[in-house]
N, C-alpha and C positions, 0 to 999 in steps of 0.2 A: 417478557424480557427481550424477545425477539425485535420490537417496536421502541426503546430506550437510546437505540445509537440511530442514527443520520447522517446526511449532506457529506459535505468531502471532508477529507482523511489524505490530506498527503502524505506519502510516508518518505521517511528523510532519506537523501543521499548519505554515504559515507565522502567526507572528504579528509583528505592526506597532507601533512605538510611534507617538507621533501624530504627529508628523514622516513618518510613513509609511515608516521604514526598518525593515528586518529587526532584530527586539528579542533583543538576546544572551541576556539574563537567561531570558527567557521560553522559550526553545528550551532551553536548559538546562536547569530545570525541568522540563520537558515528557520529555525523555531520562531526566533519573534518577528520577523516578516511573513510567516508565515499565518501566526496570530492576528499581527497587523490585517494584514491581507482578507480577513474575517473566515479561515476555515473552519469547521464545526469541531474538528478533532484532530491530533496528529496520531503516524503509525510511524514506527522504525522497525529495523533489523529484517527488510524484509529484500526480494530480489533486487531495488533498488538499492539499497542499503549495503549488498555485494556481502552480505552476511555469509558467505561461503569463503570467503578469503578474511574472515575476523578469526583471529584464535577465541578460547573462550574466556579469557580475560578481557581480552578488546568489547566482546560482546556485553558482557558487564557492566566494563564500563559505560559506553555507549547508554546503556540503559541508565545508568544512576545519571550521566550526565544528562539525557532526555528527562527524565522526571524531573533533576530539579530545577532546570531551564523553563520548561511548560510549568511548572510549581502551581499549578491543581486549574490555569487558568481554562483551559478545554480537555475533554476526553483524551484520552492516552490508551493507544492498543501498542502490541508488541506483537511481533510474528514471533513462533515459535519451531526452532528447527533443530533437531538432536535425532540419533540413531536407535536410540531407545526413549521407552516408555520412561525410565525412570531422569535420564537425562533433560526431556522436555518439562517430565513433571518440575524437574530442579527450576526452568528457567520460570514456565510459570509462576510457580512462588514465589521468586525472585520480582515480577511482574506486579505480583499483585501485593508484594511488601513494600512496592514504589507507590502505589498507587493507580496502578494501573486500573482502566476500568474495563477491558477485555483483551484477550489473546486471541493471536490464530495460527492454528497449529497446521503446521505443514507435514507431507506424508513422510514416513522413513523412506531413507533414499533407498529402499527396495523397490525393483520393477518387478510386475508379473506376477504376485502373489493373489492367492483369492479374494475378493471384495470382503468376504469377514474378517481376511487377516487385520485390512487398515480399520474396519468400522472397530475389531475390540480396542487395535492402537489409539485409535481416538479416544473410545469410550475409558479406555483406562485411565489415560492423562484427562480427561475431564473429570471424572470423577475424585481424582485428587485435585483439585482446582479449583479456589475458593469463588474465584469470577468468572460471567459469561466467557463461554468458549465460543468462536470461530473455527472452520476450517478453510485452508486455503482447497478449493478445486481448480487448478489449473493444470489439465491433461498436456496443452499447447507447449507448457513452459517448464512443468517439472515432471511431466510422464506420466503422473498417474492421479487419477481421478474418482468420485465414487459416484454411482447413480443415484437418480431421485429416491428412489427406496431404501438405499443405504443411507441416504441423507434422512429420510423419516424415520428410518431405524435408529440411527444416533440422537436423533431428537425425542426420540420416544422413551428411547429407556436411560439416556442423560441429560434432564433437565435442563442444563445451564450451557448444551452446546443448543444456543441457538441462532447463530448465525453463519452467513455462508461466505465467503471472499470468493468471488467466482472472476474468474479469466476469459472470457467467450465474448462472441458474436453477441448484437442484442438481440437477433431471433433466438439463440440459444440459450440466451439468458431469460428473457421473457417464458420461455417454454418449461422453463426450471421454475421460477415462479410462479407460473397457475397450476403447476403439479403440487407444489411446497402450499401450495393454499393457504397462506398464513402463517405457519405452524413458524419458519424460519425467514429471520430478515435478510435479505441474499444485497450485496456491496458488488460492484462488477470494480473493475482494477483497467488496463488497459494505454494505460496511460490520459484516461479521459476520451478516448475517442468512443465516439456516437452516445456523447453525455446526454443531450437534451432526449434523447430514442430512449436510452438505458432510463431513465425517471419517470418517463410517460409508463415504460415496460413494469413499471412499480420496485425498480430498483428503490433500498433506502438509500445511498449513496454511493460515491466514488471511493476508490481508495490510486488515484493517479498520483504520480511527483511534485516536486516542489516548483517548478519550472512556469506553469499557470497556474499557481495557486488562486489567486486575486480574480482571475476572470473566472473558474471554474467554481468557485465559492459564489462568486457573485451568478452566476447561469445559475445552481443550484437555486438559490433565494427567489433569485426571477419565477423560477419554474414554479416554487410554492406559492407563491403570491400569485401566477395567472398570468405574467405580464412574458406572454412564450415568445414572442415576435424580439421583444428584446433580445432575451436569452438567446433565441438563434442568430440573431445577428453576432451577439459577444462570442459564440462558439464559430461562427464563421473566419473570426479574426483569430482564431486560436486554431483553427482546422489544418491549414499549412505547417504547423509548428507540430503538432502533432502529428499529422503524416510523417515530417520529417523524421523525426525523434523514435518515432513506433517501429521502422521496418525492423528491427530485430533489438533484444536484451543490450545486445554490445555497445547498436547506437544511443540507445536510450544512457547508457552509461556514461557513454563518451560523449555526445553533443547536448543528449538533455542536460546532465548534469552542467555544462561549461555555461549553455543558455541560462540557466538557475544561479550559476555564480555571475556573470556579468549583470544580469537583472538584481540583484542583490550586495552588489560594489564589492566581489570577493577578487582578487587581484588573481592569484593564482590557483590553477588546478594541478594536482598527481596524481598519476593513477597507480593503483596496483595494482603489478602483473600477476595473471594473464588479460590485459586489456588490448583495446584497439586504439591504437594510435592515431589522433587528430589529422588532417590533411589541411592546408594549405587554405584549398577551397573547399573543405569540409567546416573548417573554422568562420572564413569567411561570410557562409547562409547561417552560423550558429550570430555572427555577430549583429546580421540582418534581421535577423526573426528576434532575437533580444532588442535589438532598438525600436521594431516597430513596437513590442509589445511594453515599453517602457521601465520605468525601475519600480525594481518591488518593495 
């Protein structure tokens, strides 16, 4: 099971029209350039996605509109975020009554609890959960994390969780995978940086934005076919734009996202508060780094 998902996984921004509701058109868009663009899968509702500012109707919806946008043509994950077991089990269902062909479940937003607390959190909502499970590990981004052993433990005694969404360095991703020895497919996130490192390290794939879809699909495919020197040239032309975009969640939201709509002929962006407001000369290297990288 662990070996069934692959290559990149962009997972969608949320965008706002100014009313501040979820913009159809826009998400729409966003799916078939992304298609176009040749990724292997799409993800929504995840950090990207600003799934923390969705009520749980937005979140729903969101999903029904992402399935039947994608309408079966690539893989479909969902991140999965609720404060309880029974909460996440709801969305999962909901996930995999789309169509979905995996989830990944993020930890309850409790800090500081024992490492069995979140492995049974997990194991519980997988175990009600018709399709492969995911877990998000991202210590960096949402506090808390489980170890290589807790990650074999969840894989041991629930079948279907076997995949990893890891957030890390790619020595630390790489070290997570010769310990995992198989057992689980580990996907780094990061926004695609040190893509061509992370695939050699035996990552199965990305799960980066929408913003370099088209290069970062295409580096992937380079990477399986042998042809590496290309590959890192196309991640070289993407490296600047990723530095950019990566120093922290806020930017990522505020200039990756606006690079992904200019690349994609989306006229306007809104944000919902609590966001970081564009600058001037913040906009101006967002419209730079979109024009070199061309339309999507």
């Amino acid at each position: 099971m662990s070996q069934s998902f692959h290559g990149i996984y962009p997972i969608l921004y949320a965008f706002f029209d100014s009313d501040g509701r979820l913009e159809r058109e826009a998400t729409r868009r966003q799916i078939d350039c992304s298609i176009q663009a040749g990724c292997h899968g799409l993800a929504a509702l995840g950090l990207a996605t600003e799934v923390n500012k969705l009520t749980e109707s937005e979140r729903f919806q969101l999903m029904e509109w992402v399935a039947e946008d994608v309408g079966g043509r690539v893989p479909l994950a969902f991140t999965v975020n609720g404060n309880s077991v029974e909460q996440q089990v709801e969305y999962a269902q909901a996930a995999a009554g789309l169509g979905a062909s995996w989830v990944i479940l993020q930890p309850p937003p409790v800090k500081g609890l024992p490492e069995i607390e979140y492995i049974r959190f997990f194991g519980a909502v997988a175990d009600q959960t018709s399709i492969p499970v995911a877990i998000q590990n991202a210590p960096e981004y949402i506090g808390i994390g489980l170890s290589v052993e807790g990650i074999k433990s969840l894989n041991k005694n629930h079948p279907n969780f076997s995949l990893l969404k890891g957030e890390g360095i790619v020595l630390e991703v790489q070290e997570t995978i010769e310990a995992l020895d198989g057992a689980v497919g580990v996907f780094n996130g990061r926004g695609g940086l040190e893509l061509p490192d992370n695939l050699r390290a035996g990552c199965a794939g990305m799960v980066p934005a929408t913003d370099t879809v088209d290069y970062q699909s295409k580096i992937y495919d380079l990477m399986q076919s042998g042809d590496e020197e290309e590959a890192e040239r196309l991640y070289q032309q993407i490296l600047p734009v990723l530095t950019y975009i990566m120093q922290s969640l806020d930017m990522l939201l505020c200039y990756g996202k606006r690079i992904a709509a200019i690349r994609m002929g989306i006229e306007e962006v809104h944000d919902r508060a609590p966001s970081l407001a564009p600058t001037e000369f913040g906009m101006e290297r967002a419209r730079a780094y979109a024009k070199a990288l061309g339309k999507l």
